[in-house]
MOPAC internal coordinates of N, CA, C and O (Angstrom, degrees):
PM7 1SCF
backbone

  N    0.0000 0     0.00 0     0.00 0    0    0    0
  C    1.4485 1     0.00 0     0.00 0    1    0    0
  C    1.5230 1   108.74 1     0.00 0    2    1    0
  O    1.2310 1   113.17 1   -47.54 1    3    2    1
  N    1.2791 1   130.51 1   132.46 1    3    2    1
  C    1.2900 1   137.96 1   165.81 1    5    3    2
  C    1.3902 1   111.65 1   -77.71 1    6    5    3
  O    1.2310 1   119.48 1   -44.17 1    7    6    5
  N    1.5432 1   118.59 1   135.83 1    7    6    5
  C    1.1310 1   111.39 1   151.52 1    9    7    6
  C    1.2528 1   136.79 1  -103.88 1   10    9    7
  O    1.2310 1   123.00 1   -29.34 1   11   10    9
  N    1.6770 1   111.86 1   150.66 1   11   10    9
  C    1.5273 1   113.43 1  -172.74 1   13   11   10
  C    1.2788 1   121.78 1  -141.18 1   14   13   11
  O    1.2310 1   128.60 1   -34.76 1   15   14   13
  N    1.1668 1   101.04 1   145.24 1   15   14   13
  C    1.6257 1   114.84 1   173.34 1   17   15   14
  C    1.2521 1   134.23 1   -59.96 1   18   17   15
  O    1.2310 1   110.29 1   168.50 1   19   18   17
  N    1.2641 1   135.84 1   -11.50 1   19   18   17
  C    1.3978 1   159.83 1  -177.48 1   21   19   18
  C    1.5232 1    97.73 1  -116.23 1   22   21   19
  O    1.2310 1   131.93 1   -39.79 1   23   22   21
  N    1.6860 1    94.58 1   140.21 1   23   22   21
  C    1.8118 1   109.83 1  -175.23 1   25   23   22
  C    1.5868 1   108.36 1   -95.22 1   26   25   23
  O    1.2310 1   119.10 1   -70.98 1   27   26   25
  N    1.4698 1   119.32 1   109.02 1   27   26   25
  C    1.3119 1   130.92 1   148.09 1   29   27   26
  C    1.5007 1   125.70 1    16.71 1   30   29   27
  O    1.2310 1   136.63 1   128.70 1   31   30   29
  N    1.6697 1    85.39 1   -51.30 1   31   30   29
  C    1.7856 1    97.60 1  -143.46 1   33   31   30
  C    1.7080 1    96.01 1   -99.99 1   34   33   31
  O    1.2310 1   124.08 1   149.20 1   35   34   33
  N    1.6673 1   109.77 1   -30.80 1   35   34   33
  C    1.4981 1   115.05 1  -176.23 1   37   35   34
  C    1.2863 1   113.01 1  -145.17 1   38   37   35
  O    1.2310 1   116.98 1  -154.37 1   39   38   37
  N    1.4728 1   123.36 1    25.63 1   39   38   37
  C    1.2022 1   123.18 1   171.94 1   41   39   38
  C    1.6528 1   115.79 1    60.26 1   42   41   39
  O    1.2310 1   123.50 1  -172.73 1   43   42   41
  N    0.9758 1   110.89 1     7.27 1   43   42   41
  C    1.5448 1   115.41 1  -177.91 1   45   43   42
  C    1.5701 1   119.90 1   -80.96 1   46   45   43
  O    1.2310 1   109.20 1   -73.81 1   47   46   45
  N    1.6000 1   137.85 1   106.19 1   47   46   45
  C    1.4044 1   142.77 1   164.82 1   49   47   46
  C    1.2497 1   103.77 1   -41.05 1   50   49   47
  O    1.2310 1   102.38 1   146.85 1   51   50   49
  N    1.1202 1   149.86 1   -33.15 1   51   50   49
  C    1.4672 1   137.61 1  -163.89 1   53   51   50
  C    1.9078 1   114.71 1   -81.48 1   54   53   51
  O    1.2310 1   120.12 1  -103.64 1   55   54   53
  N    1.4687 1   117.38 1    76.36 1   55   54   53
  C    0.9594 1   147.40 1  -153.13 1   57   55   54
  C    1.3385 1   115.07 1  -111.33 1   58   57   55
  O    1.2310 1   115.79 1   -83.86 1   59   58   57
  N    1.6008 1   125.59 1    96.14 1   59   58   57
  C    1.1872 1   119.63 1  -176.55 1   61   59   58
  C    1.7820 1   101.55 1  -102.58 1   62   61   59
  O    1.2310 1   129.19 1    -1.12 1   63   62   61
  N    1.4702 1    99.90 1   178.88 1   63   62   61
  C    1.6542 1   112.52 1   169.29 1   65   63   62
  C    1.0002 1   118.88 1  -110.76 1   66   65   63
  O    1.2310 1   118.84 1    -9.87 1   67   66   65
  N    1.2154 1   119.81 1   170.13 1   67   66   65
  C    1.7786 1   116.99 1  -166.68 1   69   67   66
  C    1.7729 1    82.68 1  -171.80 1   70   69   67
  O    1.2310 1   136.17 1   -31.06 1   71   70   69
  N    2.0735 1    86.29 1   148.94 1   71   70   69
  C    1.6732 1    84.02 1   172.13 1   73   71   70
  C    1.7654 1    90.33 1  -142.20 1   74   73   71
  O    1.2310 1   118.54 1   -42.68 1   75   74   73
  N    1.6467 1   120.38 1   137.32 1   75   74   73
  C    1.2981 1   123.23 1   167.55 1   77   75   74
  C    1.7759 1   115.38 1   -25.43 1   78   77   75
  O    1.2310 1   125.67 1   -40.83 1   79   78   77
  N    1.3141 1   106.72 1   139.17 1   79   78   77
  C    1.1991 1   107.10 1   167.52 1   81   79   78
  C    1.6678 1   115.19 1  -121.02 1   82   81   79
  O    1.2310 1   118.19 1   -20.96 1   83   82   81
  N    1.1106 1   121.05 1   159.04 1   83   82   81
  C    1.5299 1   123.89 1  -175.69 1   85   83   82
  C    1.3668 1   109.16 1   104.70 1   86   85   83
  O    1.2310 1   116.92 1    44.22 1   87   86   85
  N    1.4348 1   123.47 1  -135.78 1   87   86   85
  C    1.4764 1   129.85 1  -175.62 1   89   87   86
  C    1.7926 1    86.67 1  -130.18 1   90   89   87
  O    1.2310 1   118.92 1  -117.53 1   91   90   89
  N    1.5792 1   119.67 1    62.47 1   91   90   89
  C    0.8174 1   126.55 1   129.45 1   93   91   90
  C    1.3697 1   157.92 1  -123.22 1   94   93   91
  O    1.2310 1   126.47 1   -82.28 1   95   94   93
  N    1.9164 1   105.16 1    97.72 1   95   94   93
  C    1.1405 1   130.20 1  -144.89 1   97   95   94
  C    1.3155 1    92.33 1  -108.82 1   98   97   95
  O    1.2310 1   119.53 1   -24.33 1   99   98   97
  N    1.6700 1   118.51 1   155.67 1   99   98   97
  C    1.5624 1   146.43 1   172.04 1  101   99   98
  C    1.6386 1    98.07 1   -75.95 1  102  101   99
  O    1.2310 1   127.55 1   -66.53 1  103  102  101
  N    1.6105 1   103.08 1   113.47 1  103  102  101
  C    1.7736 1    99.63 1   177.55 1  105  103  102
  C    1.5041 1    90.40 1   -86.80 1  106  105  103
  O    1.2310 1   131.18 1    -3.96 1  107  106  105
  N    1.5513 1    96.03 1   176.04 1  107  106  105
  C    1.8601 1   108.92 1   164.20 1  109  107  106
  C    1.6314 1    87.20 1  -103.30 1  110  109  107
  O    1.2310 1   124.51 1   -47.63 1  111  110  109
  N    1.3561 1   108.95 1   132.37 1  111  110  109
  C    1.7838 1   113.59 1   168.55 1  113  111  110
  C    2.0468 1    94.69 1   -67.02 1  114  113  111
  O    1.2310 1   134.60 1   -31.89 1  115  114  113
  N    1.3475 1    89.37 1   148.11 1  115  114  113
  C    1.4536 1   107.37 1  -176.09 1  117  115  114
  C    1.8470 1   122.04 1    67.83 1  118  117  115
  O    1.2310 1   125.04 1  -166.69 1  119  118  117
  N    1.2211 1   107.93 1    13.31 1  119  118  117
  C    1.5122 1   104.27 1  -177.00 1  121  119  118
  C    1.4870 1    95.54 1  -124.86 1  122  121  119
  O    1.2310 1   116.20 1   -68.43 1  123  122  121
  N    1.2562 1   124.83 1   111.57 1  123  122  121
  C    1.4349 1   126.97 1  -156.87 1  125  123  122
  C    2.2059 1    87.38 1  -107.52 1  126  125  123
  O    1.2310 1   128.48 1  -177.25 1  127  126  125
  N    0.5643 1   101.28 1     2.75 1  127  126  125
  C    1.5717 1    91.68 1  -171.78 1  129  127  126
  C    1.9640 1   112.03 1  -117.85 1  130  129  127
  O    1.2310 1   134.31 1   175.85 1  131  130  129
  N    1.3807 1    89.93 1    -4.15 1  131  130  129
  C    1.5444 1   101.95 1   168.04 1  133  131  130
  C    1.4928 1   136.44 1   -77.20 1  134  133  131
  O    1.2310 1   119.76 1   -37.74 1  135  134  133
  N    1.0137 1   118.06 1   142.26 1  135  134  133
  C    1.5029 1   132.98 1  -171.41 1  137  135  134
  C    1.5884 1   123.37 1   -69.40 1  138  137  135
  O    1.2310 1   134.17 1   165.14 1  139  138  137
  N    1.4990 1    90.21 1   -14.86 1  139  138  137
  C    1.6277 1   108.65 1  -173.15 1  141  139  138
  C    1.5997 1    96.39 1    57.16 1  142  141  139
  O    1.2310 1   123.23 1   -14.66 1  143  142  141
  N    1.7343 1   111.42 1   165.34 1  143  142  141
  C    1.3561 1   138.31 1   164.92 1  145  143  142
  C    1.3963 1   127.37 1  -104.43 1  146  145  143
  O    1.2310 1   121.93 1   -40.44 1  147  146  145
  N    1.2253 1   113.91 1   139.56 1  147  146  145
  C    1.4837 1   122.27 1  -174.78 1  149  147  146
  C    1.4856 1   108.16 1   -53.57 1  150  149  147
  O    1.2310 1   120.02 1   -49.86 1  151  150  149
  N    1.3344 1   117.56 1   130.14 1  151  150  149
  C    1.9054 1   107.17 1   160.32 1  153  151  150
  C    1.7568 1   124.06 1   -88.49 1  154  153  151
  O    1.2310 1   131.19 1   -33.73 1  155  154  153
  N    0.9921 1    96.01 1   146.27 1  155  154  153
  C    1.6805 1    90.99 1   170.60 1  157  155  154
  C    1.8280 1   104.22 1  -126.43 1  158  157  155
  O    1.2310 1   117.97 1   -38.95 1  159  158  157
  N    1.1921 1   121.47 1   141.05 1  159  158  157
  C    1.4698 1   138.83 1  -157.46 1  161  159  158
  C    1.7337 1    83.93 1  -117.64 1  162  161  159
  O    1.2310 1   128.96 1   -22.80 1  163  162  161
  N    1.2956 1   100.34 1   157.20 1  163  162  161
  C    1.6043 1   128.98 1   137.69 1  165  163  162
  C    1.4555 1   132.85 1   -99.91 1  166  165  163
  O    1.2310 1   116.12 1   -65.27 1  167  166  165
  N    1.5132 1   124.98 1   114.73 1  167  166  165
  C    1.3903 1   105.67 1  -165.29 1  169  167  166
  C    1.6638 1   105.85 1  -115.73 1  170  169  167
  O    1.2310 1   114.33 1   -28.17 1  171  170  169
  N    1.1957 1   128.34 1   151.83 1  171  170  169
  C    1.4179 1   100.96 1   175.63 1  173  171  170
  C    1.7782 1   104.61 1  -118.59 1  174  173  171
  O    1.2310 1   137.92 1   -26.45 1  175  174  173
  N    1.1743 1    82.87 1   153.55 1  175  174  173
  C    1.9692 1   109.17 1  -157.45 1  177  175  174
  C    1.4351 1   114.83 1   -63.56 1  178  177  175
  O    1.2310 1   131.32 1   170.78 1  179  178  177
  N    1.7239 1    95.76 1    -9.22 1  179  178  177
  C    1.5443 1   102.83 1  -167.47 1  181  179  178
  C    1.4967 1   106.08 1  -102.62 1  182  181  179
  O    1.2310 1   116.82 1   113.32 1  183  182  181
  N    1.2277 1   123.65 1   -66.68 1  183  182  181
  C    1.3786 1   144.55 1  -163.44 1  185  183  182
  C    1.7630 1   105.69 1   -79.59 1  186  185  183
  O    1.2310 1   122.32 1   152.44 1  187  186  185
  N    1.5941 1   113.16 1   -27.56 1  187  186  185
  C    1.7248 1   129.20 1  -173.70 1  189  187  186
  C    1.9120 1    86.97 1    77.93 1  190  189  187
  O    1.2310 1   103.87 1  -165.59 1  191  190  189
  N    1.4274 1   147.32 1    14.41 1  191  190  189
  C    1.2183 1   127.26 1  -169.69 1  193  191  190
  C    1.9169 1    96.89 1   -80.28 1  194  193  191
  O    1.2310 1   134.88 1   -34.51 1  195  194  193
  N    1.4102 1    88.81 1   145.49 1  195  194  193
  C    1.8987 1   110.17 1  -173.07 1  197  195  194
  C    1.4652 1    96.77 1   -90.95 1  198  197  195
  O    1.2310 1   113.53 1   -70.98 1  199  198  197
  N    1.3845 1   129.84 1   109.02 1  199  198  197
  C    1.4570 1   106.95 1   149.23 1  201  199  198
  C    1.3159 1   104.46 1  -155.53 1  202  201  199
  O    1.2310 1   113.47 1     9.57 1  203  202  201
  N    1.4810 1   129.96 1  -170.43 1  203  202  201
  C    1.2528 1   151.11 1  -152.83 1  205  203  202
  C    1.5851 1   104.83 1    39.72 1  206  205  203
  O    1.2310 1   119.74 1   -94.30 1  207  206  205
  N    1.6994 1   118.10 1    85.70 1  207  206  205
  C    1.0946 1   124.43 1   173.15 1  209  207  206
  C    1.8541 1   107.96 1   -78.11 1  210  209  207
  O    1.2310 1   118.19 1   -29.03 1  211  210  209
  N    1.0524 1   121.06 1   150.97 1  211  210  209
  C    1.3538 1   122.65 1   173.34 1  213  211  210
  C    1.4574 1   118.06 1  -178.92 1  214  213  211
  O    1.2310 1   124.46 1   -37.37 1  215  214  213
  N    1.6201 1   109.05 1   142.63 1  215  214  213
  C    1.2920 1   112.88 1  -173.10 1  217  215  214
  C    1.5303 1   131.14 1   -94.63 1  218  217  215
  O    1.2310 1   119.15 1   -41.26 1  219  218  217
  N    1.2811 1   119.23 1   138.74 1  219  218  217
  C    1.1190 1   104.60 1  -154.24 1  221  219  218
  C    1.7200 1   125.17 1  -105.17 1  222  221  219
  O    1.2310 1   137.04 1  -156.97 1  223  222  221
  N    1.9658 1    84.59 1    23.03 1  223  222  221
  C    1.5904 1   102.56 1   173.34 1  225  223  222
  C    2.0177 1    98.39 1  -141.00 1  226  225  223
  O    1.2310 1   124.58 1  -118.84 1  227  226  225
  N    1.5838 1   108.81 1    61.16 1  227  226  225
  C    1.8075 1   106.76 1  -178.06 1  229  227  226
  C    1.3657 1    92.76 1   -48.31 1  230  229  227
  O    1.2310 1   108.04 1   103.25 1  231  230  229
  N    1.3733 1   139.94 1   -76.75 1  231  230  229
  C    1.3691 1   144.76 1  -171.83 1  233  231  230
  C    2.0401 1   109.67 1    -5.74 1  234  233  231
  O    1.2310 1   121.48 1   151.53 1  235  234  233
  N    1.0606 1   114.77 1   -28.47 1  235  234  233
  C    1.3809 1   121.13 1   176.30 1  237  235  234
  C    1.8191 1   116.51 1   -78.78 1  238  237  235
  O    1.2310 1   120.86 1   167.54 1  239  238  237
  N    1.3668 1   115.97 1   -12.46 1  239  238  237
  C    1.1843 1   137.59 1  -168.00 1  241  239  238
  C    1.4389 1   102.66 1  -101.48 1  242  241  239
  O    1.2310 1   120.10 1   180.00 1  243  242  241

């Protein structure tokens, strides 16, 4: 996945970050003993559209 500065949904640069809060972590399917990884999102400031999800430990995958 590439990331970008411009929003998907409305073309808008005004692009903040955001990262899940709680015990919602990225599992690896089939690794039952894992901790999963934190996600971090792109949100944009204008439209509220969520995208470019990504983790910020792949190495667990």
């Amino acid at each position: 996945m590439v990331h970008t500065d411009k929003c998907p949904n409305c073309g808008s640069m005004n692009i903040g970050e955001g990262t899940w809060t709680g015990y919602a972590a990225l599992m690896p399917k089939g690794k039952k003993l894992s901790n999963g990884a934190p996600v971090e999102v792109s949100v944009c400031r204008d439209c509220g559209h969520v995208f470019c999800f990504r983790t910020t430990k792949p190495e667990k995958f």
